[in-house]
C-alpha positions in Angstrom: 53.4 115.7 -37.4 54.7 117.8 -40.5 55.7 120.3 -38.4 57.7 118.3 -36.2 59.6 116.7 -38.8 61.1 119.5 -40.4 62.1 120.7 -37.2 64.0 117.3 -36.4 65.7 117.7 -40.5 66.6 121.6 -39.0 64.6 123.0 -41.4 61.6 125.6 -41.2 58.4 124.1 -41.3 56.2 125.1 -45.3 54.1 128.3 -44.8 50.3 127.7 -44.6 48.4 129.4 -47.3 45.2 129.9 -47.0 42.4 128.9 -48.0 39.1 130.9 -49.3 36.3 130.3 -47.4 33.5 129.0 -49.6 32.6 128.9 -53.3 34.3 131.5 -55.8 31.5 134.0 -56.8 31.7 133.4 -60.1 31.0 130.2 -60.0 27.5 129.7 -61.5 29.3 131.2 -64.8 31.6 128.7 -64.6 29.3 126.0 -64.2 27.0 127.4 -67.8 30.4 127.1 -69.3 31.3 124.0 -68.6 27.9 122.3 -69.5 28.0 124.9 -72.8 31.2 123.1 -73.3 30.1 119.9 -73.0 27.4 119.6 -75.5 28.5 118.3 -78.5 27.2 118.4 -82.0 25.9 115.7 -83.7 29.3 115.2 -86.2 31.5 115.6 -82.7 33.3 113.0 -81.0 34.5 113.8 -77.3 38.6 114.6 -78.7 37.9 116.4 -81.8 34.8 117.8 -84.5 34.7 115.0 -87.0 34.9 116.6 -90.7 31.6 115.3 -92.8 32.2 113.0 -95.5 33.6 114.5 -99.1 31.1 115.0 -101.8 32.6 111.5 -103.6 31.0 108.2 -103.1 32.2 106.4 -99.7 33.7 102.9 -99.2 30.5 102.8 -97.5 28.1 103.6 -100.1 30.1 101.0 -102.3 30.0 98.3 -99.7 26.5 98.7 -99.5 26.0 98.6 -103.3 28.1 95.5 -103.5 26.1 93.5 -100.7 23.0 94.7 -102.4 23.7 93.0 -105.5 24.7 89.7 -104.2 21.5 89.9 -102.1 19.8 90.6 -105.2 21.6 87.4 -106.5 20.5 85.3 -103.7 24.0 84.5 -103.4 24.5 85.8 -99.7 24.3 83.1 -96.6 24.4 83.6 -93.3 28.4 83.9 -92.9 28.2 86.9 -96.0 25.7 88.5 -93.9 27.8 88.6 -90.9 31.0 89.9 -93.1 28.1 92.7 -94.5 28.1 94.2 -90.8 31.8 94.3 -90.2 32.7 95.3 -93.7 30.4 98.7 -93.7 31.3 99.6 -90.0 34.9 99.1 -91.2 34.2 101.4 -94.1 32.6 103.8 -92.1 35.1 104.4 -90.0 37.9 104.9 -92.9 35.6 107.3 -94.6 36.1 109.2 -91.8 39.3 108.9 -91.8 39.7 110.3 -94.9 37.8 112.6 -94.5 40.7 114.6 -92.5 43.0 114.1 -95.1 45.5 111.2 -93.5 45.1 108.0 -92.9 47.1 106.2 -90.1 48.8 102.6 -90.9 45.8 101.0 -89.0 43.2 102.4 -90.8 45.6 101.3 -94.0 45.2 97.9 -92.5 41.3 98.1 -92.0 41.1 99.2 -95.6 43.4 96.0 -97.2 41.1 93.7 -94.9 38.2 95.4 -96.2 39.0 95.0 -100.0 40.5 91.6 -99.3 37.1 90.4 -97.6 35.6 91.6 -100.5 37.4 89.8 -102.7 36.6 86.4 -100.8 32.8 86.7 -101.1 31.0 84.8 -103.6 30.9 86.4 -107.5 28.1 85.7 -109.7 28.3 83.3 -112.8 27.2 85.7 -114.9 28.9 89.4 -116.4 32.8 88.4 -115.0 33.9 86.8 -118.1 32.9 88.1 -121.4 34.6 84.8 -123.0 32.8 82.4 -120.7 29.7 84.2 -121.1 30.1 84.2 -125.0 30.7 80.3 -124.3 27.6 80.1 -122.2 25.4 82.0 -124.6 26.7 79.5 -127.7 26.2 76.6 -125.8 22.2 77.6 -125.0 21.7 78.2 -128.8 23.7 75.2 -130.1 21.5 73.2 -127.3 18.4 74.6 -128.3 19.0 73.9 -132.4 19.8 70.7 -131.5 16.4 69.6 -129.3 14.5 71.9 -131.7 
């Protein structure tokens, strides 16, 4: 059919090339390369190594930390816990961004959500306000003079 219609346009039909019979003979080294090449190392992603994390504390880390107090503080409910799980897969993924050295605007974004979440969970009465503490700890003593 291809054939014919070059003929009808007046022009010479392509030149068959052909084929190789079979397999190349190198082609069980070609096959160990390719798997070789497809194992990956633990710190590897399928587009590029992924550099480990720099020897200073990680948003991670300090997630973590953060979360750990208010848990300590019994001040964490259910919807806390459920921002806890976002918040340190968030940070681990900018802490790996910047661990190449440049962050992109999205992972600019994920970082002000990050530290604006933060912000929104609950704080503890205590150790924010050195004047409100000072009035807390001169109300217990007036309180106690005055039943004692």
């Amino acid at each position: 059919m291809v054939p014919a219609f070059f003929e009808m346009a007046g022009r010479q039909s392509p030149p068959h090339l052909p084929i190789p019979p079979g397999p190349p003979e190198n082609r069980a080294e070609i096959d160990q390369q390719r798997m070789k090449d497809e194992e990956m190392s633990p710190n590897q992603s399928e587009l590029f190594q992924i550099a480990p994390p720099d020897s200073g504390e990680s948003i991670e880390a300090a997630v973590k930390a953060a979360f750990d107090d208010l848990e300590a503080k019994e001040l964490l409910g259910p919807i806390e816990k459920a921002k806890r799980a976002a918040l340190v897969k968030a940070a681990q993924t900018i802490d790996q961004a910047l661990g190449f050295g440049r962050v992109s605007v999205a992972q600019a974004n994920v970082l002000k959500q990050i530290l604006e979440t933060l912000d929104s969970l609950p704080r503890p009465a205590e150790g924010t306000d050195r004047e409100l503490d000072a009035f807390d700890q001169a109300l217990a003593a007036l309180t106690s003079e005055a039943l004692a």
